[in-house]
MILUMRO-753371 format. One record per residue (C-alpha): residue in one letter; x, y, z; chain. Coordinates in pm, 1 decimal. Example, Ala and Ser with C-alpha at 12.3 -4.5 7.8 and 13.67 -1.06 7.14 Angstrom:
<nodes>
["A"; [1230.0; -450.0; 780.0]; "A"];
["S"; [1367.0; -106.0; 714.0]; "A"];
</nodes>
This chain:
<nodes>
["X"; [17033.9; 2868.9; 11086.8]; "A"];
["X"; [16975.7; 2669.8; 10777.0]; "A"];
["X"; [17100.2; 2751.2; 10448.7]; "A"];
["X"; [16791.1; 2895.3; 10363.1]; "A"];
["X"; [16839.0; 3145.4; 10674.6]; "A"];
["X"; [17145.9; 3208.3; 10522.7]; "A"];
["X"; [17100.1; 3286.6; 10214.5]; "A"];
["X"; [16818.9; 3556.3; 10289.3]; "A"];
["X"; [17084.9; 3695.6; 10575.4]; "A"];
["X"; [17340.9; 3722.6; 10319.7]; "A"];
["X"; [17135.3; 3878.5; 10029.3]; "A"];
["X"; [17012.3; 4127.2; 10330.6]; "A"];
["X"; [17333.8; 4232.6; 10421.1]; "A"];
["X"; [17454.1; 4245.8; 10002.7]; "A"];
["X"; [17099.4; 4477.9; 9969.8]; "A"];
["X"; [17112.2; 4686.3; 10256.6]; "A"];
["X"; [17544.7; 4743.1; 10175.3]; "A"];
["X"; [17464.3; 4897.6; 9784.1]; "A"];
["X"; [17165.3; 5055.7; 9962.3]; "A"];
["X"; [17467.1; 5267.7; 10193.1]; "A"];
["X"; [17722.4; 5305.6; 9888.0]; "A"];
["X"; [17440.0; 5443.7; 9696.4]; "A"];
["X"; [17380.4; 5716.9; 9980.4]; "A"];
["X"; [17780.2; 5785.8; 9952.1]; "A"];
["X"; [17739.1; 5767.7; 9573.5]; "A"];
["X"; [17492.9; 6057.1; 9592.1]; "A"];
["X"; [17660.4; 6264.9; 9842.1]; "A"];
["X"; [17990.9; 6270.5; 9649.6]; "A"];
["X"; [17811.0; 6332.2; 9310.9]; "A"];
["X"; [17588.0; 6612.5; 9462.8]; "A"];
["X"; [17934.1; 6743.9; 9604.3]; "A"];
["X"; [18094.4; 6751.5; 9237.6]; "A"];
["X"; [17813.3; 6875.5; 9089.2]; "A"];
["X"; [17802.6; 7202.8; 9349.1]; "A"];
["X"; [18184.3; 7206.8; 9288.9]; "A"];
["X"; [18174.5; 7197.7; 8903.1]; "A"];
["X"; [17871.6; 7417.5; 8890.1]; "A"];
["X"; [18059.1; 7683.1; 9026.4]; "A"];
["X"; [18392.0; 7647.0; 8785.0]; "A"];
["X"; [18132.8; 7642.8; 8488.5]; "A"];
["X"; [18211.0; 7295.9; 8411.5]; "A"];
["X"; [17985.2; 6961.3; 8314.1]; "A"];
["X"; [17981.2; 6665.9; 8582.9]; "A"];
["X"; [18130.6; 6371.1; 8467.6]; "A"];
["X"; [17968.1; 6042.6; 8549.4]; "A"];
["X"; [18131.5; 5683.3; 8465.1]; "A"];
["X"; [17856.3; 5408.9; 8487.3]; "A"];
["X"; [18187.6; 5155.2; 8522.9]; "A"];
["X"; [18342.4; 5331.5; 8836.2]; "A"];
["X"; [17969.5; 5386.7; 8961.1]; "A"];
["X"; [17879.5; 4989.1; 8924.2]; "A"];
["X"; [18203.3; 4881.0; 9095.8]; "A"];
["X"; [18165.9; 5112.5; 9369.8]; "A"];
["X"; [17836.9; 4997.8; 9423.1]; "A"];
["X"; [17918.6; 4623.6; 9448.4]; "A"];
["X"; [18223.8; 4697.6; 9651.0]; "A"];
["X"; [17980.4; 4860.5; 9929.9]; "A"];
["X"; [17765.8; 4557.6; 9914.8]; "A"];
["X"; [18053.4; 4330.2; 9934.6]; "A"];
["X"; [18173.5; 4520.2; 10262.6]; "A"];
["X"; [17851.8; 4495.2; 10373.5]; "A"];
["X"; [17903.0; 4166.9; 10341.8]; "A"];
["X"; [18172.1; 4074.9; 10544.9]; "A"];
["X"; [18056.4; 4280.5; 10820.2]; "A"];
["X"; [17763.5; 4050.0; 10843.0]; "A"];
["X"; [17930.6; 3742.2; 10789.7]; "A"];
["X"; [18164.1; 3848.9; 11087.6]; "A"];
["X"; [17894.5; 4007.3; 11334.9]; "A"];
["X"; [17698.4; 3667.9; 11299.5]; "A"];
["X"; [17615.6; 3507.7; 11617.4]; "A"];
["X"; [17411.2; 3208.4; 11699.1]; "A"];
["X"; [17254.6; 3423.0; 11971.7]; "A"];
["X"; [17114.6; 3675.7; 11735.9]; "A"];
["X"; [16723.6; 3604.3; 11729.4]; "A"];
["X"; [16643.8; 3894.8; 11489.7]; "A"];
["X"; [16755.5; 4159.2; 11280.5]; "A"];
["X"; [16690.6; 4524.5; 11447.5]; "A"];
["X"; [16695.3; 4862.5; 11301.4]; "A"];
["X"; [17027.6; 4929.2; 11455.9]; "A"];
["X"; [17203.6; 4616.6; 11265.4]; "A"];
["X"; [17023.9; 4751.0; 10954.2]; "A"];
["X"; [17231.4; 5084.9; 11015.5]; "A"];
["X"; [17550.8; 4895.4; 11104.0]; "A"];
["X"; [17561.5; 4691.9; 10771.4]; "A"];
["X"; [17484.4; 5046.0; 10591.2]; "A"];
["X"; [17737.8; 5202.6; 10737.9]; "A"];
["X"; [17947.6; 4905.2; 10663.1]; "A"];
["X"; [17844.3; 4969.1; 10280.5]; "A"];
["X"; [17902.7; 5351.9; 10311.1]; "A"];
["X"; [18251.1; 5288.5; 10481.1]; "A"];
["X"; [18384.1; 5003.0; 10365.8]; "A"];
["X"; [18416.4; 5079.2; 9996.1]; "A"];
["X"; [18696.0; 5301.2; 10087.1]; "A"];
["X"; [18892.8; 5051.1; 10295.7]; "A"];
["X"; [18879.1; 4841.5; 10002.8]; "A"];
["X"; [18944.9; 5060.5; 9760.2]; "A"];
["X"; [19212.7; 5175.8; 9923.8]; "A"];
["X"; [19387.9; 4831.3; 9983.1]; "A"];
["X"; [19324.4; 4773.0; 9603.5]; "A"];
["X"; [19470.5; 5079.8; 9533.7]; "A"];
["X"; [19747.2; 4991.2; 9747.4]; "A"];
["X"; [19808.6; 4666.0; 9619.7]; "A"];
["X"; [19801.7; 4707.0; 9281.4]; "A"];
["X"; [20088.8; 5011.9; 9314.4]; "A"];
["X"; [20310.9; 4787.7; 9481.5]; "A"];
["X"; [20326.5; 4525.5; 9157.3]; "A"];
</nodes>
């Protein structure tokens, strides 16, 4: 693959990550909402926490790609697609946590 290849692989994988955090983003906000809703109170949203969130999906995303690479791999299918979401859906959380983790410990 040239570095052309590459680069369109890697913005893919960035693209289709946020794409999955977004669809965690939602799910969690629609959860607080129903939650606060009930308890008569407003939602809070923080753009900051939102945007990292967001990039830390992608950046899962990522890695995933960068590490299911193969120089067998002809094209991307619709099951990859759905494996570098899920990497953006999931791996936010792994990395949070770690960062969480890490930064107790100092």
């Amino acid at each position: 693959m040239d570095a052309l290849g590459w680069l369109a692989y890697l913005c893919l994988a960035f693209f289709v990550g946020a794409c999955g955090q977004l669809v965690r983003v939602a799910v969690g906000l629609k959860k607080l909402h129903d939650k606060n809703a009930s308890a008569g109170t407003k939602t809070p949203f923080d753009a900051k926490k939102f945007w990292i969130s967001i990039v830390l999906g992608a950046l899962a995303a990522l890695l995933t790609a960068i590490l299911q690479w193969s120089d067998q791999m002809q094209s991307i299918d619709r099951e990859y697609i759905f494996t570098l979401m899920a990497a953006g859906y999931a791996g936010s959380d792994i990395i949070e946590g770690l960062m969480d983790r890490w930064s107790k410990s100092t």
